[in-house]
C-alpha positions as CSV (number, residue, x, y, z in Angstrom):
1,X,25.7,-11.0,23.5
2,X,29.3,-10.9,24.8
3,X,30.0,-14.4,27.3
4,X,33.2,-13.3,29.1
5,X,34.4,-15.3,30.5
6,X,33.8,-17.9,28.2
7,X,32.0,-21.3,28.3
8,X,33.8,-23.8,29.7
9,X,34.5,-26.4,26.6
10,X,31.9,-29.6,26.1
11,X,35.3,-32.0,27.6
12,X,35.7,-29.8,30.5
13,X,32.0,-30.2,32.0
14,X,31.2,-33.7,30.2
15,X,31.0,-35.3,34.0
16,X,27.9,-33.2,34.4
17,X,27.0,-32.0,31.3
18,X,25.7,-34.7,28.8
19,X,26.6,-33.4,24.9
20,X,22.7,-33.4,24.1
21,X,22.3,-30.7,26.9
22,X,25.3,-28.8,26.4
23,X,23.8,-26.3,23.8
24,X,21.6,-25.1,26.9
25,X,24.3,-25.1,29.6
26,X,26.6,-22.6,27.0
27,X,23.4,-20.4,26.5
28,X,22.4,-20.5,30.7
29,X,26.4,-19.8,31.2
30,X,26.3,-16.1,28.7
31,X,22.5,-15.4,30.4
32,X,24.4,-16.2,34.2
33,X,27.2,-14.2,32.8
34,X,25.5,-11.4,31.1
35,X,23.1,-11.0,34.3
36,X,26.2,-10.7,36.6
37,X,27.0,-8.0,34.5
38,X,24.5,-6.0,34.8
39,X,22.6,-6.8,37.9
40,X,24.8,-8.5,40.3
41,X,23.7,-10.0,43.8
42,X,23.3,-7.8,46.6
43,X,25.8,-8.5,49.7
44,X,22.6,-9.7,51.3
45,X,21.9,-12.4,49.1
46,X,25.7,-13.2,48.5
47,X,25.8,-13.5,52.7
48,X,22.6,-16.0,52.7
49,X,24.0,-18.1,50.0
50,X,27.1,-18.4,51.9
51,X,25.4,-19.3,54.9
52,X,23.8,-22.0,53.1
53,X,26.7,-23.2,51.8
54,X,28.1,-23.3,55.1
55,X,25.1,-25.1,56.6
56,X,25.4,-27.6,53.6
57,X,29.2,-28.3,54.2
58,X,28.7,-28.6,57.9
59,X,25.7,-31.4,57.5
60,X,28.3,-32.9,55.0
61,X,30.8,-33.4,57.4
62,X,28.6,-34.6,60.3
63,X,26.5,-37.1,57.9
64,X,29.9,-38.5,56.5
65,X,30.2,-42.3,57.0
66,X,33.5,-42.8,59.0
């Protein structure tokens, strides 16, 4: 299976990626990657998740210690 684009190297996502578990974040990045292929999210679900995110950001902001 093809993982374009590719994998971000082990140094670039070392913060939140420990080397140990790297081996599973590549192969969940080509699965993620190959799924977008070929069965991307519906507009509904892309609108939800940016609602959350929006939600998230917002309780973010009004949570922050000044």
């Amino acid at each position: 299976m093809s993982c374009e684009p590719g994998c971000p190297p082990v140094a670039e996502v070392a913060q939140v990626v420990s080397e140990p578990s790297y081996g599973a974040f590549a192969a969940g990045w080509c699965a993620g990657t190959h799924r977008r292929a070929t069965q991307p999210a519906s507009r509904d679900v892309i609108e939800q998740i940016a609602t959350m995110l929006d939600a998230a950001l917002v309780t973010d902001t009004l949570t922050r210690p000044e």
